[in-house]
C-alpha positions in Angstrom: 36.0 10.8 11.4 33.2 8.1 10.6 33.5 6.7 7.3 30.5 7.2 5.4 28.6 3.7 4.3 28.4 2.8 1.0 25.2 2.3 -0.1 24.1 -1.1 -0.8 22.0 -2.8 -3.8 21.6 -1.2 -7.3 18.4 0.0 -9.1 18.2 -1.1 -12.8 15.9 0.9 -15.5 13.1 -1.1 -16.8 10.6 -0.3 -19.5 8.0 2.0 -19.1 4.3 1.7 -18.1 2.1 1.6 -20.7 0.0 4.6 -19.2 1.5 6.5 -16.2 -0.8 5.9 -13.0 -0.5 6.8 -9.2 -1.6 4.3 -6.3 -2.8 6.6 -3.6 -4.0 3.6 -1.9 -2.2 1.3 1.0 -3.3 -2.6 -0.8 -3.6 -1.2 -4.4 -0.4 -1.5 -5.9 1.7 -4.0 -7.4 1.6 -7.6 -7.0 4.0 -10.2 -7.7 2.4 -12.9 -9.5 5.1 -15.7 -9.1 8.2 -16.5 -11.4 9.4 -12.7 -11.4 5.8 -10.9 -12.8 4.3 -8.4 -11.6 0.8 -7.0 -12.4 -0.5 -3.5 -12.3 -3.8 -2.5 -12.5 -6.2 0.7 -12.1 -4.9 3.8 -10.5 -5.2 7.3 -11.0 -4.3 9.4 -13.9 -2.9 13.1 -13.5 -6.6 14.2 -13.5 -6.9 12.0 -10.5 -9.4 10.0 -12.5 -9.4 6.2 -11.9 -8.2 4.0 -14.9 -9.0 0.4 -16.3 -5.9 -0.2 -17.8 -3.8 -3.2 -16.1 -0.3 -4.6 -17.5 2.2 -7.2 -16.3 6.2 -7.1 -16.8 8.5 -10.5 -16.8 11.6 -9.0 -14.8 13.4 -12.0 -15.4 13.4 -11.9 -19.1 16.8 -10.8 -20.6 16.7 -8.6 -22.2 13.7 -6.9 -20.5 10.7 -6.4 -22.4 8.5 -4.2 -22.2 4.9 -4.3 -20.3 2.5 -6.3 -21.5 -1.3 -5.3 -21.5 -3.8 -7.8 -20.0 -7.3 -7.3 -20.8 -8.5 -3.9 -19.3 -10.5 -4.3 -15.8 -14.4 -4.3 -15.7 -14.5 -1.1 -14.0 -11.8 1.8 -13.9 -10.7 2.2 -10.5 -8.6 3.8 -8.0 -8.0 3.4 -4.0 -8.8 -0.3 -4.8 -7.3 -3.7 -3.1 -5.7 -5.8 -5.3 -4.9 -9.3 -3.6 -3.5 -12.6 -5.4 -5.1 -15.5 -4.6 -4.1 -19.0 -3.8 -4.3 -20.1 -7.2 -3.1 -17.6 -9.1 -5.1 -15.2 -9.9 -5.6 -11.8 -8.8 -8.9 -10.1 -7.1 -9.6 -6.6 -7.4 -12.0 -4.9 -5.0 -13.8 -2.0 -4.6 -12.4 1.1 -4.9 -13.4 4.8 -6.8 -14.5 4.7 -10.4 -14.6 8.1 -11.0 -12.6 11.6 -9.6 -14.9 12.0 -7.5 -13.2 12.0 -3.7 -16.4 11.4 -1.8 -17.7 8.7 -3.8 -19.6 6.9 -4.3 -17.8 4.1 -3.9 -17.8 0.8 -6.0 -19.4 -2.3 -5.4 -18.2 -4.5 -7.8 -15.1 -7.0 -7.4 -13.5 -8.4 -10.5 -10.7 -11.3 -11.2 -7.7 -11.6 -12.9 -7.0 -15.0 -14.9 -3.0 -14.9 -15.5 -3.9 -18.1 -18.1 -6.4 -16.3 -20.0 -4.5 -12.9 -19.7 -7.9 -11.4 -18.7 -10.7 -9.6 -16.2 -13.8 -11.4 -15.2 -16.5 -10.2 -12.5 -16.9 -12.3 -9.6 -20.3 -14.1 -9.2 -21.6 -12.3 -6.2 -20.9 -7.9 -5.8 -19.2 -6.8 -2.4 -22.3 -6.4 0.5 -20.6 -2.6 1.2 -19.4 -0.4 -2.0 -16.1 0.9 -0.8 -13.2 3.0 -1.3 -9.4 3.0 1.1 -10.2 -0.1 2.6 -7.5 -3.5 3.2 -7.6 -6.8 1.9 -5.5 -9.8 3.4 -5.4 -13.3 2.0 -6.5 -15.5 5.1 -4.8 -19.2 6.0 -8.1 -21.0 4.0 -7.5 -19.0 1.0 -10.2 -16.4 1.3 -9.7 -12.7 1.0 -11.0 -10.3 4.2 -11.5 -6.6 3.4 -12.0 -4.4 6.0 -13.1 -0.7 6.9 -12.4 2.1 4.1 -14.5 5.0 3.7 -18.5 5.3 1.9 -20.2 8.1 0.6 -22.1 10.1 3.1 -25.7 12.1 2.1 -24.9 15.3 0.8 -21.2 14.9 -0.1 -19.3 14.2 3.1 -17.3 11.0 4.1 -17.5 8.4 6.7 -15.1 6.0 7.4 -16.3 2.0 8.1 -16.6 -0.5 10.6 -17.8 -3.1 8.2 -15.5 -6.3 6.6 -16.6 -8.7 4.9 -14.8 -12.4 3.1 -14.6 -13.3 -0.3 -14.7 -17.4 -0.8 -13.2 -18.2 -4.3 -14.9 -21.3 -4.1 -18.0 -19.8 -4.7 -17.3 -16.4 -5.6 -19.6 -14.5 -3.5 -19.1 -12.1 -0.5 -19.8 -12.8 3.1 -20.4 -10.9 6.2 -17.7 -11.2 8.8 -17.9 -9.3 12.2 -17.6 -5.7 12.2 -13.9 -3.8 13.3 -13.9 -2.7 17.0 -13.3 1.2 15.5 -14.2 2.8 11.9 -11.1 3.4 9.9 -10.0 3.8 6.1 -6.5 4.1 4.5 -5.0 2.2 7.0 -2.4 -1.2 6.5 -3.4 -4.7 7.2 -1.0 -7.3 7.7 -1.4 -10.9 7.5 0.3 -13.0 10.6 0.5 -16.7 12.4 -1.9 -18.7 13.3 -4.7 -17.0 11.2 -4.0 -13.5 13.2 -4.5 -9.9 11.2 -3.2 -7.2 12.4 -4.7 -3.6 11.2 -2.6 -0.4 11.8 -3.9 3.1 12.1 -5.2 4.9 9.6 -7.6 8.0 9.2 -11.3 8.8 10.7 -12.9 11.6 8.7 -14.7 14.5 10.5 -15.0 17.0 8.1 -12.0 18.9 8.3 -9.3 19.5 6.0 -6.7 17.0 7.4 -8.4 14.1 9.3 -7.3 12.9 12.3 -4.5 10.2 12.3 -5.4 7.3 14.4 -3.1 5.1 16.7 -5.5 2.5 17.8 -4.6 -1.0 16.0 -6.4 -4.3 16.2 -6.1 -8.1 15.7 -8.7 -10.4 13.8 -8.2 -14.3 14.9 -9.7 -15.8 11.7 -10.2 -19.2 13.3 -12.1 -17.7 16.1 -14.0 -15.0 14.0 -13.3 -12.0 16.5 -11.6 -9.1 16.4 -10.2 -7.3 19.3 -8.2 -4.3 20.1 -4.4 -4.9 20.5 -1.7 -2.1 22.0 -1.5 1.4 19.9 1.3 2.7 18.3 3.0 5.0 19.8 2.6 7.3 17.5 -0.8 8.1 15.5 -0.1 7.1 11.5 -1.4 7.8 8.6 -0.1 7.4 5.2 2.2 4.7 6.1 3.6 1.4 5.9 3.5 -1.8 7.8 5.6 -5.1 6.9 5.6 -8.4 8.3 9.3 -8.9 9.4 8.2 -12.4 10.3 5.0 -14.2 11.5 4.9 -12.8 14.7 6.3 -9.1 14.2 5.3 -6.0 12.1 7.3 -3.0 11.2 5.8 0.6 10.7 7.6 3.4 8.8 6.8 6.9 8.2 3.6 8.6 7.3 2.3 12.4 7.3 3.4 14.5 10.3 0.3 15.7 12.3 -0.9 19.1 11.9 1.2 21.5 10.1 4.4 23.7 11.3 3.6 26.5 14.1 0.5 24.5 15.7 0.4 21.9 17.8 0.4 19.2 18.0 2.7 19.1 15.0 5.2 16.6 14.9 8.1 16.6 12.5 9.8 13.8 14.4 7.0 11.2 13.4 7.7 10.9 9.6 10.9 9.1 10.7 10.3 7.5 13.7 9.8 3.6 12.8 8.4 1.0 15.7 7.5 -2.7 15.6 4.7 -4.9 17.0 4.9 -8.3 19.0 1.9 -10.6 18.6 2.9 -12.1 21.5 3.0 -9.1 24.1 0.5 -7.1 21.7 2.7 -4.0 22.2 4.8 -1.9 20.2 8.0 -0.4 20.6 10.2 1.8 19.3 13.4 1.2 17.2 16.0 3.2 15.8 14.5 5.8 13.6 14.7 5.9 9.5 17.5 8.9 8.3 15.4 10.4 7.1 11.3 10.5 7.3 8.5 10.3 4.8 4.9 9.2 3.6 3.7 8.1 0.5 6.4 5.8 0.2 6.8 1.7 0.1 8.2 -0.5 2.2 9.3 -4.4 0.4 11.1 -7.0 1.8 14.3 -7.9 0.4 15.3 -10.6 2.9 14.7 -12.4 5.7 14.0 -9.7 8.5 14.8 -7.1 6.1 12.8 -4.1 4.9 13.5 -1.8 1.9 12.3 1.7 2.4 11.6 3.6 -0.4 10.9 7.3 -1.9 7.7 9.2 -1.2 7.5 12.2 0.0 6.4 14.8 3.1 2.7 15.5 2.2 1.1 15.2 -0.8 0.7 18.9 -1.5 3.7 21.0 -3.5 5.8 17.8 -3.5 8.3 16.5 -5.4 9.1 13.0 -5.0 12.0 11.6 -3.2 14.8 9.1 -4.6 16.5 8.4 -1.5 16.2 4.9 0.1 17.3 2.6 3.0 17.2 -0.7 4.0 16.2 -1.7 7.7 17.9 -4.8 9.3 15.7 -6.3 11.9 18.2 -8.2 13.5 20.4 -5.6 13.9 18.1 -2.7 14.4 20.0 -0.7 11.9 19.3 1.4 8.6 21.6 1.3 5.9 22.0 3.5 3.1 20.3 1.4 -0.9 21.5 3.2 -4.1 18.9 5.9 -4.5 16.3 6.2 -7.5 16.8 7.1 -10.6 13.3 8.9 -10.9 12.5 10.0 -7.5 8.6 9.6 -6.5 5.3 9.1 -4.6 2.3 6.9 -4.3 3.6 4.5 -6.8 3.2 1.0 -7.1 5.7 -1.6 -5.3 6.2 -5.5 -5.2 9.0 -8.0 -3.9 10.6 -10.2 -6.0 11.5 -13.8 -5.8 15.2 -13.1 -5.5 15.2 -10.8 -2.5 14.5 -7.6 -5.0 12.0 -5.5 -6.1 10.2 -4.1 -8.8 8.2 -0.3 -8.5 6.5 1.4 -11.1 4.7 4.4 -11.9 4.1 7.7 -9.4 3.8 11.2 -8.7 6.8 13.0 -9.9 5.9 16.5 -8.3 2.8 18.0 -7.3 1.1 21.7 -7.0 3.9 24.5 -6.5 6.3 21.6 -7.1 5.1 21.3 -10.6 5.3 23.2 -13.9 2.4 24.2 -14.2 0.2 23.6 -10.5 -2.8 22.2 -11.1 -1.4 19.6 -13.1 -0.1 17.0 -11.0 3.0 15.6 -13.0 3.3 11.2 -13.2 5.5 8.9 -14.2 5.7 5.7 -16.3 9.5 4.8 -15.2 9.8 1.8 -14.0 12.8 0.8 -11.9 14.4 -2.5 -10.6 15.9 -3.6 -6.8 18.9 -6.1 -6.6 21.4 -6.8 -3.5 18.9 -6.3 -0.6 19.8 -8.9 0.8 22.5 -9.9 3.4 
């Protein structure tokens, strides 16, 4: 008989958010802002309307205390980037001000000064309003935002090519060259040697559930090009990729394609789990999470280690999951974490200085899941990671 294996780390309770939000976004969650803070800010409400508020919580303090409000962002928004910068403060970018799901999308970018506990615009507005896009801190401090999705004439969606750089020096906005393929929703991680990779994502067509895409590529940010790298080897969307070091990525989860009884519908994908190379461009497979999901958030929690953490299988009549698990690179093994107290989905997420981390906020349950079904039900519970680590 195999003994079972004790589940590691521990989840503490924290206080509350001062609003509950969801983050239906891949870069618009948490961020940690140094010396155990992290900062919300934006979201959606259970109306699926975007929000303005922003807070920060000290997890170090003891006891805890609660959130504290910053100064409320210029413009509400949801499906947003939200990207600390190399001195501190915090940009936000684009995104949805409204409920609207086809837009149109916003233009405006705004800052966060952790000294004056406050919002300012940036000098120059994006050159492309947009909404599901990525945002990665580059090696010379600015900020690249690619693809996402604009609004279309007469309602519809279409998903961009476009990026463009934000230079804090100056504040402004500056072309960079286009993506080799359109795509919104997708991850973006930063590597070595200036390298970006960007993973899957969606291209909208029209149709009820958009195609998942498989194709990834690398921008050299030295060299200003991007170029197509090796697919995944299994079409994502809705899910997470995480730097396991400078030169390898790991992908989790996301939404299985189609739905049960047609094809090509593929239960197996929401846990298979593969990682990238930089150095052979390619992607393989490794041993596959216990149990799948989308909607969830994957932190590190130690060197080569990857906490893996509730969501859920769509986001229609869902309840959020507690469960969670912690991947160890080195030994290509998943191992049981202490599971939530509040299970959830599309919540916000951030690593902590000591190997933990710190989520917030989420969909509790959704349509037929929830009292009453076309309320979707949040959270403002706010829980705390420790023993990650090896």
């Amino acid at each position: 008989m195999t003994t079972p294996t004790a589940p590691v780390g521990t989840w503490t309770g924290a206080p509350d958010l001062p609003t509950p939000a969801a983050w239906y976004g891949q870069h618009d969650g948490a961020v940690a802002l140094g010396d155990g803070i992290v900062l919300v800010a934006g979201g959606a409400d259970a109306g699926g309307t975007a929000l303005s508020t922003a807070a920060t919580l000290d997890t170090t303090s003891d006891p805890l205390g609660a959130w504290t409000a910053t100064g409320t962002l210029r413009s509400p928004r949801q499906l947003h980037t939200l990207t600390r910068l190399k001195d501190g403060t915090v940009l936000a970018a684009g995104g949805l001000g409204g409920s609207s799901p086809t837009g149109p999308g916003l233009g405006t970018a705004e800052i966060y000064h952790p000294d004056g506990n406050q919002w300012t615009f940036t000098t120059g507005p994006m050159l492309t309003p947009r909404w599901g896009h990525s945002a990665v801190l580059l090696d010379d401090g600015s900020v690249l935002v690619a693809g996402g999705s604009a609004a279309r004439p007469g309602g519809s969606v279409t998903a961009l090519r476009s990026a463009e750089r934000y230079t804090p020096g100056d504040g402004k906005w500056h072309e960079a060259p286009a993506m080799t393929d359109a795509r919104t929703g997708h991850t973006a991680v930063a590597l070595d040697n200036g390298m970006v990779l960007v993973v899957g994502g969606v291209l909208p067509v029209g149709v009820p559930d958009d195609p998942a895409l498989a194709f990834c590529e690398l921008y050299d940010s030295v060299k200003k090009l991007w170029a197509p790298t090796g697919s995944l080897l299994r079409a994502r969307r809705h899910h997470q990729a995480t730097a396991l070091s400078g030169t390898t990525v790991l992908v989790t989860g996301g939404t299985a394609p189609g739905s049960p009884g047609t094809a090509p519908y593929d239960p197996f994908s929401q846990r298979a789990a593969e990682v990238f190379e930089l150095g052979s461009g390619k992607w393989t497979e490794v041993k596959p999470m216990p149990a799948g999901r989308a909607f969830h958030r994957a932190v590190p929690v130690g060197p080569s280690r990857v906490l893996v953490v509730g969501g859920a299988a769509s986001d229609r009549d869902e309840a959020g999951y507690r469960s969670a698990f912690v991947y160890d690179a080195g030994e290509d093994e998943w191992t049981p974490a202490t599971g939530l107290e509040t299970g959830r989905w599309s919540f916000a997420a951030a690593p902590l200085d000591d190997g933990g981390a710190a989520i917030a906020g989420g969909v509790l349950r959704s349509g037929l899941a929830a009292a009453d079904p076309a309320v979707t039900e949040l959270t403002p519970a706010t829980e705390l990671f420790a023993g990650g680590a090896a």
